[in-house]
C-alpha positions as CSV (number, residue, x, y, z in Angstrom):
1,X,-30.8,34.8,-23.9
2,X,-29.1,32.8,-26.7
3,X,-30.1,28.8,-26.4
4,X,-28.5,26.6,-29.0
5,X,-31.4,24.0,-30.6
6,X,-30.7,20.5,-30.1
7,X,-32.0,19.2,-33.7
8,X,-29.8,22.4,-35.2
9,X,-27.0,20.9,-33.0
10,X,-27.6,17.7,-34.2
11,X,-27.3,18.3,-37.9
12,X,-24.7,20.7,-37.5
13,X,-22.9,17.6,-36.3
14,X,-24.0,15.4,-39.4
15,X,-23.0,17.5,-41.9
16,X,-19.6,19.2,-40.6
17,X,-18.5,17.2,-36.9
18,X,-19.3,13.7,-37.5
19,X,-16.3,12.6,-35.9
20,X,-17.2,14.4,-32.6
21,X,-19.7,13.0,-30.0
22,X,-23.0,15.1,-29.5
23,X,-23.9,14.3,-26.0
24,X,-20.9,13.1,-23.7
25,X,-23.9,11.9,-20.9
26,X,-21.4,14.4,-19.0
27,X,-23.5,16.9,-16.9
28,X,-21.2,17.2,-13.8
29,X,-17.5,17.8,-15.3
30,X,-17.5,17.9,-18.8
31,X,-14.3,17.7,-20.4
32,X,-11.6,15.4,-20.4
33,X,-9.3,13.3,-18.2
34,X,-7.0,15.9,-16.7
35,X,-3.5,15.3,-17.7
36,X,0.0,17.4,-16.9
37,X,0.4,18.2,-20.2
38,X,-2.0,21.2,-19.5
39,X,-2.8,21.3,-15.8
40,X,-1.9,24.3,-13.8
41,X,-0.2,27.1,-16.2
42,X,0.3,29.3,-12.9
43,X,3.9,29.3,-13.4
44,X,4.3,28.8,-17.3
45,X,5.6,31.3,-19.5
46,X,2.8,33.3,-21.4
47,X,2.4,31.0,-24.7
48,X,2.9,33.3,-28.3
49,X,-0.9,32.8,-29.3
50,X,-2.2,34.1,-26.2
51,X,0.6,37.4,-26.3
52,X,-0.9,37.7,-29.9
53,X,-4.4,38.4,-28.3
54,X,-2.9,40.8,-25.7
55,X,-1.5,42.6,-28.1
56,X,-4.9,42.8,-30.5
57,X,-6.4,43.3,-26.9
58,X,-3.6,46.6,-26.9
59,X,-4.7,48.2,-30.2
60,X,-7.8,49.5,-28.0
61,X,-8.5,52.6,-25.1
62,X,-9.9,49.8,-22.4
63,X,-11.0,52.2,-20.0
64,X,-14.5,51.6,-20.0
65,X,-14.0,48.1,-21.2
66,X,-15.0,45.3,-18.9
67,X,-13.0,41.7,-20.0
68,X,-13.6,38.1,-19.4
69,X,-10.3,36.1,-19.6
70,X,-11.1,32.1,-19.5
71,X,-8.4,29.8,-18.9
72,X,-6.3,32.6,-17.2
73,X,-3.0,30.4,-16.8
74,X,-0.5,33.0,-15.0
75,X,-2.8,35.7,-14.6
76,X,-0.6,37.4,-17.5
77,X,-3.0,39.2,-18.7
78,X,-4.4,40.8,-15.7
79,X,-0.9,42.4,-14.5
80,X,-0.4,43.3,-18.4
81,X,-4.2,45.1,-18.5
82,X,-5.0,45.6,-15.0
83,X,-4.4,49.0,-14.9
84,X,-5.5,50.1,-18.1
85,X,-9.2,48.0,-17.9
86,X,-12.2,49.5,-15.9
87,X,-12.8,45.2,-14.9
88,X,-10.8,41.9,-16.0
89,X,-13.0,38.8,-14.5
90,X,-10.9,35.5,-15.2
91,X,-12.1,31.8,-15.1
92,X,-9.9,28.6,-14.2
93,X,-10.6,24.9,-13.9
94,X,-7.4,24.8,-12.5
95,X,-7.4,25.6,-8.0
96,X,-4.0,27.0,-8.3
97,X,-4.2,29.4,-10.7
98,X,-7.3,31.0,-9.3
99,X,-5.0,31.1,-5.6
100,X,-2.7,32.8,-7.7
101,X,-4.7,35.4,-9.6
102,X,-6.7,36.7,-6.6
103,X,-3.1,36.6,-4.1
104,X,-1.9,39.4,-7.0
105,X,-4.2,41.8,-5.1
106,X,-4.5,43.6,-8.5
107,X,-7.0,46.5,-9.1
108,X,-10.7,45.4,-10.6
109,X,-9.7,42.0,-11.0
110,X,-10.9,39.0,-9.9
111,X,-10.9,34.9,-10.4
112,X,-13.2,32.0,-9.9
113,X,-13.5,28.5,-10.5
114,X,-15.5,27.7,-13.7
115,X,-15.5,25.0,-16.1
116,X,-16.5,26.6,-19.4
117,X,-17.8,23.4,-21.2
118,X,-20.8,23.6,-18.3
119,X,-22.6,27.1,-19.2
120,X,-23.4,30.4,-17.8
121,X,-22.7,31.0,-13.6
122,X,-24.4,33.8,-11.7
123,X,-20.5,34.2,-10.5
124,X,-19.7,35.5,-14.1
125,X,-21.5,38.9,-14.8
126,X,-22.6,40.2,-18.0
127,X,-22.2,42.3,-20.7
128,X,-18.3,42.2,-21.2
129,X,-16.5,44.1,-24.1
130,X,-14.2,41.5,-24.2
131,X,-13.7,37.6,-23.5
132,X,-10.5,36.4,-24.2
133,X,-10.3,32.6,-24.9
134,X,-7.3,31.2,-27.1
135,X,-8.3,27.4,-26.6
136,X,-12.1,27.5,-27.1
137,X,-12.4,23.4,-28.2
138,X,-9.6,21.6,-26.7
139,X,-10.8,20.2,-24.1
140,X,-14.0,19.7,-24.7
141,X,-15.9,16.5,-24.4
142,X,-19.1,16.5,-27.2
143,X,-21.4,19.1,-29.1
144,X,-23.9,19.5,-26.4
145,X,-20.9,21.0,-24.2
146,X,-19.7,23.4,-26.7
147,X,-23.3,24.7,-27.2
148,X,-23.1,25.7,-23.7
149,X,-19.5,26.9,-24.1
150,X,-21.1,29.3,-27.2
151,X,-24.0,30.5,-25.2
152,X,-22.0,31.4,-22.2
153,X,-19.9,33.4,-24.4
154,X,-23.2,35.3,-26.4
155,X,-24.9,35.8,-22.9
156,X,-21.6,37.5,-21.6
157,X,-21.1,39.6,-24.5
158,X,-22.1,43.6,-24.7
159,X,-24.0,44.2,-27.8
160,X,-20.4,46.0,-29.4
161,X,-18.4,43.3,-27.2
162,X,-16.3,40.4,-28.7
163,X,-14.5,36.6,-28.0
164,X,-11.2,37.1,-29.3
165,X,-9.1,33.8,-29.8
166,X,-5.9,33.0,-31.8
167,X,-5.7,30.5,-34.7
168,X,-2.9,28.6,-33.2
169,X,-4.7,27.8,-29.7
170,X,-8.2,26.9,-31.9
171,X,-6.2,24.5,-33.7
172,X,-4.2,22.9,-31.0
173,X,-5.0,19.4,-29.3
174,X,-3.4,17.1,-26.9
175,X,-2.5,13.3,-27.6
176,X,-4.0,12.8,-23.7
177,X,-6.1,9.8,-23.2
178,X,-10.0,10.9,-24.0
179,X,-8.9,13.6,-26.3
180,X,-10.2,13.6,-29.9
181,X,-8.4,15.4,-32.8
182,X,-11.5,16.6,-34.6
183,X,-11.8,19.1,-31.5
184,X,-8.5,21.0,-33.6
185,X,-11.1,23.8,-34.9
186,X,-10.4,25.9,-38.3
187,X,-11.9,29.7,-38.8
188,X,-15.0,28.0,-41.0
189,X,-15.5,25.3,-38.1
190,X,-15.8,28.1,-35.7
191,X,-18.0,29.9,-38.0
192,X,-20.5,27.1,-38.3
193,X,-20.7,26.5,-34.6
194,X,-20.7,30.0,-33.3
195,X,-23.5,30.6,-35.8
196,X,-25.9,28.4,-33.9
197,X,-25.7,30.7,-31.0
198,X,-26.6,34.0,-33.1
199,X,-22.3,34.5,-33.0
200,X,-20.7,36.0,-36.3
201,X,-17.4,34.7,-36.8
202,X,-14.7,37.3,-38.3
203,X,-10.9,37.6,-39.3
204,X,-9.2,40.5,-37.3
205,X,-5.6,40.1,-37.9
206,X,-3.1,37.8,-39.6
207,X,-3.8,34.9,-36.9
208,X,-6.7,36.8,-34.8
209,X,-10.8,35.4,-34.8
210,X,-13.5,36.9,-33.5
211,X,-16.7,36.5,-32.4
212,X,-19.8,39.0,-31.6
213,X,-23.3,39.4,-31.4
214,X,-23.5,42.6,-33.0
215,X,-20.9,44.8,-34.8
216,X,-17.8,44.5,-33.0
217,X,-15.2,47.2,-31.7
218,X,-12.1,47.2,-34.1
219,X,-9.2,49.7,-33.8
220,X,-8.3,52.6,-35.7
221,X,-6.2,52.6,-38.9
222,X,-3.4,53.7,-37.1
223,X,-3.0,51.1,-34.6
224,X,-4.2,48.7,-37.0
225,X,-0.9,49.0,-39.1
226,X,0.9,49.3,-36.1
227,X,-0.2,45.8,-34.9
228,X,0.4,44.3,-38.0
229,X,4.0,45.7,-38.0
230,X,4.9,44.2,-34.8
231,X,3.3,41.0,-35.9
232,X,5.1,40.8,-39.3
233,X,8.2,41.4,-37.7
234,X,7.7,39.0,-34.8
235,X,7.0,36.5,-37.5
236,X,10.6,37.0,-39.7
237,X,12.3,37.0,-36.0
238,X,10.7,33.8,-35.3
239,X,12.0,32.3,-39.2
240,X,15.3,33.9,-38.9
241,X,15.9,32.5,-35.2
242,X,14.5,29.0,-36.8
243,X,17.1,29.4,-39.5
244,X,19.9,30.0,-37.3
245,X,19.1,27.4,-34.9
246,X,19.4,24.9,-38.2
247,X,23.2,25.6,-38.7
């Protein structure tokens, strides 16, 4: 079982997270104040970062592949992979979107109520191929927290299994009340953290990060190209419709 050192925690923070709180005194609902900004995404259209994971999540034959999905917002990803996964287990701090996810009555997957920040849940099983997280820091409340966060996600993983997250959603933060900028991660932040919890951090695609214990999955050559196709061309779509909208 990975544990995260509180002294390596503690001058991890000194030398790269000064601006960020190491113990919150939080041990009941770490995280912090709830706010509509990102409450309940049960009904919200599927955000580009996160479509950019499905679609890494696409490159591969998920058959015998069992996937973690935390923060699972509309459930999007379950009716995209539901049929093609052997399991998709999803997490929510959010009451509605759990209702949601298990009304879908969709094959092999499930929801339940779990707050991330707080660790590992006998709920969750183990030994995933996959856990899909594109907002890993957001929300959280100190270092302590995201040590648990970290070790929930190496205690999860199968020794070929991977986090997958987006650059967008790792960098993102809210101007709520309680929220801190410094939680706004980059690739070498994520690196330095995950790293405590026996994690290697890697590059996957254009905007794609990865974590694993051991060497991850990646897809063939083929696919590979074929993703980063549909990616480049997404991206000049997205200029060109920025360009159009100036005039």
């Amino acid at each position: 079982m990975a544990t995260i050192d509180s002294s390596d925690l503690a001058k991890l923070r000194d030398s790269r997270f000064p601006e960020l709180p190491l113990d919150c005194g939080n041990s009941v609902r770490p995280g912090i104040v709830d706010t509509a900004e990102w409450r309940d995404w049960s009904d919200v259209e599927t955000t580009a970062d996160q479509l950019r994971i499905e679609d890494y999540l696409d490159l591969f034959d998920l058959s015998d592949s069992d996937i973690l999905h935390i923060g699972i917002g509309n459930s999007g990803l379950a009716q995209r992979f539901a049929d093609k996964a052997k399991s998709i287990f999803g997490t929510s701090v959010v009451e509605s979107e759990v209702e949601q996810a298990n009304s879908l009555d969709l094959p092999n997957y499930r929801a339940v109520i779990h707050n991330k920040h707080s660790g590992g849940d006998e709920r969750i099983p183990a030994a995933f191929d996959f856990i899909i997280d594109n907002n890993p820091t957001t929300f959280c409340c100190c270092l302590e927290h995201l040590a648990r966060m970290l070790e929930l996600y190496a205690n999860r993983l199968s020794p070929s299994g991977q986090v997958v997250t987006d650059r967008v959603g790792l960098g993102w933060t809210t101007d709520a009340p309680g929220s801190n900028r410094r939680w706004a991660f980059s690739f070498d932040d994520l690196a330095a953290a995950a790293a405590l919890a026996g994690l290697t951090a890697a590059r996957a695609g254009p905007t794609i990060y990865t974590l694993s214990v051991g060497r991850p999955r990646r897809p063939g050559i083929i696919a590979r190209w074929s993703y980063e196709i549909r990616t480049n061309v997404r991206r000049i779509a997205r200029r060109l419709k920025r360009a159009a909208g100036l005039k």
